[in-house]
C-alpha positions as CSV (number, residue, x, y, z in Angstrom):
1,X,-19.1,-9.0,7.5
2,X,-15.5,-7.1,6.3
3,X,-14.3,-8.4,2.7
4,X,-10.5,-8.0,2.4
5,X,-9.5,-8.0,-0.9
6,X,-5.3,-8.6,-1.7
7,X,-5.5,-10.3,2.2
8,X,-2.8,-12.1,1.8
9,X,-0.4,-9.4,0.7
10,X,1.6,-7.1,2.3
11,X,-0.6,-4.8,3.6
12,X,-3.7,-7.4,3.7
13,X,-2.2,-9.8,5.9
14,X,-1.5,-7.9,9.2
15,X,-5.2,-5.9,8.4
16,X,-6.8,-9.3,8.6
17,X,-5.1,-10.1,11.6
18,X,-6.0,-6.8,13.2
19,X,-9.6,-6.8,12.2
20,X,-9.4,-10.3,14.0
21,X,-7.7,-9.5,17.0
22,X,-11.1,-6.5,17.1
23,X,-13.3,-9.5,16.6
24,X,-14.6,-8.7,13.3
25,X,-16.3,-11.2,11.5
26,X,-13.3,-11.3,8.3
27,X,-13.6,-12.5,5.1
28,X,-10.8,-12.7,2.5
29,X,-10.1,-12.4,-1.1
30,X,-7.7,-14.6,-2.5
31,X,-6.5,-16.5,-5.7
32,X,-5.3,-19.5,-4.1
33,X,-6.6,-21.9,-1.2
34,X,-5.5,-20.2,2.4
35,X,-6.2,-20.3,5.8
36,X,-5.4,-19.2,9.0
37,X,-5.4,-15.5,11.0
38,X,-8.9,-15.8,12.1
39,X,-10.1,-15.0,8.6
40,X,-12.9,-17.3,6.2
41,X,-11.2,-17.3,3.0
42,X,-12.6,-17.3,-0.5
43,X,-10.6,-18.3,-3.7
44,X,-11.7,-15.3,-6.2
45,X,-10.1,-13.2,-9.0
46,X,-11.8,-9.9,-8.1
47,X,-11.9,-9.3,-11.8
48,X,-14.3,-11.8,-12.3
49,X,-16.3,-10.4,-9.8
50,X,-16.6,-12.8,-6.8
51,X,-20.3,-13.3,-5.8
52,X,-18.8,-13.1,-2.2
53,X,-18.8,-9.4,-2.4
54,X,-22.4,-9.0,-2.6
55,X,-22.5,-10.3,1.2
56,X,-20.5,-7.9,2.7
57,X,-21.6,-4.8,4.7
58,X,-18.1,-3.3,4.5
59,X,-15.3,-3.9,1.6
60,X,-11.9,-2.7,2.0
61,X,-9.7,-3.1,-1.3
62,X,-6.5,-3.3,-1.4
63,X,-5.9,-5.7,-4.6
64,X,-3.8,-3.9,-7.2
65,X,-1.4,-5.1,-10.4
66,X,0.7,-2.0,-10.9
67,X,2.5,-3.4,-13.7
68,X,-0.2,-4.4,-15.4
69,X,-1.9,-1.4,-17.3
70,X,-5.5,-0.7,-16.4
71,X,-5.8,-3.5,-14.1
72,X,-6.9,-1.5,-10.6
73,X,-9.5,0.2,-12.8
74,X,-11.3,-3.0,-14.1
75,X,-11.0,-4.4,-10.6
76,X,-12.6,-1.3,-9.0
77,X,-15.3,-1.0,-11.4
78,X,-16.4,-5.0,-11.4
79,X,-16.0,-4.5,-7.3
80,X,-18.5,-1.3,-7.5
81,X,-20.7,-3.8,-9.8
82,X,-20.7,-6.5,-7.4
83,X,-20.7,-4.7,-3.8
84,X,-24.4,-3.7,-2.5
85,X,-25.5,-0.4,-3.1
86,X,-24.9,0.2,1.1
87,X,-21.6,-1.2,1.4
88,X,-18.8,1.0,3.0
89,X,-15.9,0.4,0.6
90,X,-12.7,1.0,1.6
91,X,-10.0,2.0,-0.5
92,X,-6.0,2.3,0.1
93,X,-4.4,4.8,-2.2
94,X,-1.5,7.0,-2.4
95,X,-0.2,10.5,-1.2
96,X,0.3,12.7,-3.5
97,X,-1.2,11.2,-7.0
98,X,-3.4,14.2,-7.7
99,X,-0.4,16.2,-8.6
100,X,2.0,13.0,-9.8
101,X,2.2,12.5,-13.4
102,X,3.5,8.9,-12.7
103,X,1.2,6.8,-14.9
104,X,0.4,4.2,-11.9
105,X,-0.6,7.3,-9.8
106,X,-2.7,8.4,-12.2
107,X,-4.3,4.9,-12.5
108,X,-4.9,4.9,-8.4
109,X,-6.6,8.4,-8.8
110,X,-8.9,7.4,-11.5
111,X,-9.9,4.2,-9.1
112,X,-10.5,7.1,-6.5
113,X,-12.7,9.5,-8.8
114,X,-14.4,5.8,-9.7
115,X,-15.2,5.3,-6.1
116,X,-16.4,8.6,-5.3
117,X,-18.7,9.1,-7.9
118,X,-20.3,5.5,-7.5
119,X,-22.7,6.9,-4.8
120,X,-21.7,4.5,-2.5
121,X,-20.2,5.1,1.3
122,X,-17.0,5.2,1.4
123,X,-13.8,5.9,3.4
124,X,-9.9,6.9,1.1
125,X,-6.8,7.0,3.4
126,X,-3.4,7.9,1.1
127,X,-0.3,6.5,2.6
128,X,3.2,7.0,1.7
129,X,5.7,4.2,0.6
130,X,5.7,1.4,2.4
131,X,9.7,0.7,4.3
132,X,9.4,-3.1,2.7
133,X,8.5,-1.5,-0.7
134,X,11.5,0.9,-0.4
135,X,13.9,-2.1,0.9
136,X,12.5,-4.5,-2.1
137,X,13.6,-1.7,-4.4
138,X,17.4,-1.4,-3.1
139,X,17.3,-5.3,-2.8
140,X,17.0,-5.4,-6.9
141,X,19.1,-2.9,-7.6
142,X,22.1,-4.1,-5.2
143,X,22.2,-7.6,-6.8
144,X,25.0,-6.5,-8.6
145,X,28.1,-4.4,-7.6
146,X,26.6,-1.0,-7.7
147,X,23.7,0.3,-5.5
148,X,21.8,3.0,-7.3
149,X,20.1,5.8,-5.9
150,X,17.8,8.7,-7.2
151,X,19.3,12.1,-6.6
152,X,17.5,15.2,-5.3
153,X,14.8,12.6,-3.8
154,X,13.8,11.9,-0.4
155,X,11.0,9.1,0.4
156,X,8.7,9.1,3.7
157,X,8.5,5.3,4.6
158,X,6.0,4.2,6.6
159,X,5.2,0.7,8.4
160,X,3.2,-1.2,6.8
161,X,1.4,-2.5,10.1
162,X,0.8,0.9,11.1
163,X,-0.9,1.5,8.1
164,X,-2.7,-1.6,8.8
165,X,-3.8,-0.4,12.0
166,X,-5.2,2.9,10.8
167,X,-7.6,1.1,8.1
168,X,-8.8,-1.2,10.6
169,X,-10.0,1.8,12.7
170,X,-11.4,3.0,9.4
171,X,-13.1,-0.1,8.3
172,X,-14.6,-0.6,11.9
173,X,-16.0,2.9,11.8
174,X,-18.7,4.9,9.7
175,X,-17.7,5.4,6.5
176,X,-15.3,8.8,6.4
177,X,-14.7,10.4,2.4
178,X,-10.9,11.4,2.1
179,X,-9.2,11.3,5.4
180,X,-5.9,12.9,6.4
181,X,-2.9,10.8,4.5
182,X,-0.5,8.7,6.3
183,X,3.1,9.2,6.1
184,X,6.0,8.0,8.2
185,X,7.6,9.8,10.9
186,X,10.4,11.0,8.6
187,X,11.4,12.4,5.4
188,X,14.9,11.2,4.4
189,X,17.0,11.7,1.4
190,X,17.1,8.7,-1.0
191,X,21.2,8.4,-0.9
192,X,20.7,8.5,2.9
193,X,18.3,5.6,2.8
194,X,20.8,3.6,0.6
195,X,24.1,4.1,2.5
196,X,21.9,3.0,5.8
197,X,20.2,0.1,3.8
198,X,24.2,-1.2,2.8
199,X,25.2,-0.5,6.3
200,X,22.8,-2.4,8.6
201,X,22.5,-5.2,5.9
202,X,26.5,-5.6,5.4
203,X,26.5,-5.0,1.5
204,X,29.5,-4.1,0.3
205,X,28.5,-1.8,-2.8
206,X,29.5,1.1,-4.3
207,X,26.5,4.2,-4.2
208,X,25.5,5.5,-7.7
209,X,23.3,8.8,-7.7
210,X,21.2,9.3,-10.9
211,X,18.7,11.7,-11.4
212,X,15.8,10.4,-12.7
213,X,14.2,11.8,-15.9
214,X,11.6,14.2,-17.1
215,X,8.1,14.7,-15.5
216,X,8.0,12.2,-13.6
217,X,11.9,12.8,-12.3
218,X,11.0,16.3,-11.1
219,X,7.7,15.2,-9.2
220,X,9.8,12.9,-7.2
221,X,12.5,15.8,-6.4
222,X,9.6,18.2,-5.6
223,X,8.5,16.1,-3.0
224,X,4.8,15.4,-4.6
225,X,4.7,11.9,-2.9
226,X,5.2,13.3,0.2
227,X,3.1,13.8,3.2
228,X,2.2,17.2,4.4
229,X,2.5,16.0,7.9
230,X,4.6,13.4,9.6
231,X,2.8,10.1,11.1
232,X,3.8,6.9,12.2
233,X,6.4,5.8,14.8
234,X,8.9,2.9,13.1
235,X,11.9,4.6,11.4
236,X,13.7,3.4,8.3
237,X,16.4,2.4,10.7
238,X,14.4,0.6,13.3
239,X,12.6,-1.7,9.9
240,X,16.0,-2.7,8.0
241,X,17.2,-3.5,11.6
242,X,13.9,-5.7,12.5
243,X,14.1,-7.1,8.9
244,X,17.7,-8.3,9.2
245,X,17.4,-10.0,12.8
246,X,14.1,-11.6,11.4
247,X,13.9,-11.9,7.7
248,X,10.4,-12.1,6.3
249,X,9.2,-15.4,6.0
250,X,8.3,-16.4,2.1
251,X,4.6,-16.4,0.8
């Protein structure tokens, strides 16, 4: 039995469906009523502590509220309480946060150093930025009649299925520590990324460059969020182009 908590977000939903597809006997987390993708569902805030988790031989969590401070480490640690003392957990994080004075990145490594000191089996994989994370972001800022983007920053997108593929593998296997990160195939410059975002969409906006401030500023133009190696296969190119002949469906 594989517990999915956040199943139905972005990066839960296609895992379900691949750990489906495998023939995995899938169980997820949510806060509302679903069903569907070959998945039982259970309605449970994970901070509550779900008595569903104590039943699963694997976990993989995804669940996180970045904009709410503290919340991924009182999820982890009522997950930890709740999981049995064999269960292979399975934790998404982020490339790079060892390094990244972002405060969220320092939350996610915290949840990591939580994880591995619990005693339990367990398997990390560190992805980059995922392309609809990136494309939400210049979505905001283009609502009005500039498009801003960070100067002296380049991003590494990478698919969100692909990602999803990789922790399926991961989750089906023997639990693994830290495993090499996942990045996308390519590292672009931000400004890049926005003139092809206005082009392929049709926005007609003008580009701003700003350079992000202080610590965190510089850790983005130093490339600490990047992948050492490149990984992947979809481009930024090939997702805006997907994404605008079939526009993702609401939640």
């Amino acid at each position: 039995m594989i517990i999915v908590t956040g199943a139905s977000g972005s990066l839960g939903a296609p895992l379900v469906r691949a750990l489906a597809r495998e023939g995995a006997d899938v169980h997820g987390l949510s806060r509302r009523p679903r069903q569907g993708d070959g998945v039982t569902w259970h309605v449970g805030d994970l901070a509550s502590g779900p008595a569903v988790l104590g039943e699963a031989g694997t976990i993989v969590h995804l669940a996180s509220e970045p904009f709410k401070k503290g919340a991924d480490l009182v999820q982890t640690r009522t997950l930890l309480e709740a999981a049995r003392p064999d269960a292979h957990l399975v934790y998404v994080s982020i490339v790079g946060i060892d390094r990244h004075p972002y405060a969220y990145y320092r939350t996610k490594l915290a949840a990591e150093r939580m994880i591995e000191g619990s005693g339990r089996p367990y398997t990390i994989l560190r992805a980059t930025q995922f392309h609809g994370f990136v494309a939400s972001f210049f979505d905001a800022l283009s609502r009005g009649p500039v498009l801003v983007a960070p100067t002296g920053t380049s991003c590494q997108p990478v698919a969100v299925e692909e990602v999803a593929a990789r922790l399926a593998e991961l989750a089906l296997d023997s639990p693994a520590g830290r495993v090499p990160d996942l990045g996308g195939p390519e590292v672009l410059d931000a400004r890049h990324m926005a003139r092809t975002y206005l082009d392929i969409t049709g926005k007609r906006r003008a580009l701003l460059p700003v350079r992000l401030p202080g610590e965190v500023g510089r850790a983005f133009r130093e490339g600490l969020h990047l992948a050492s190696e490149p990984g992947g296969s979809r481009t930024w190119t090939e997702f805006l182009a997907g994404r605008v002949q079939s526009p993702a469906p609401r939640p």
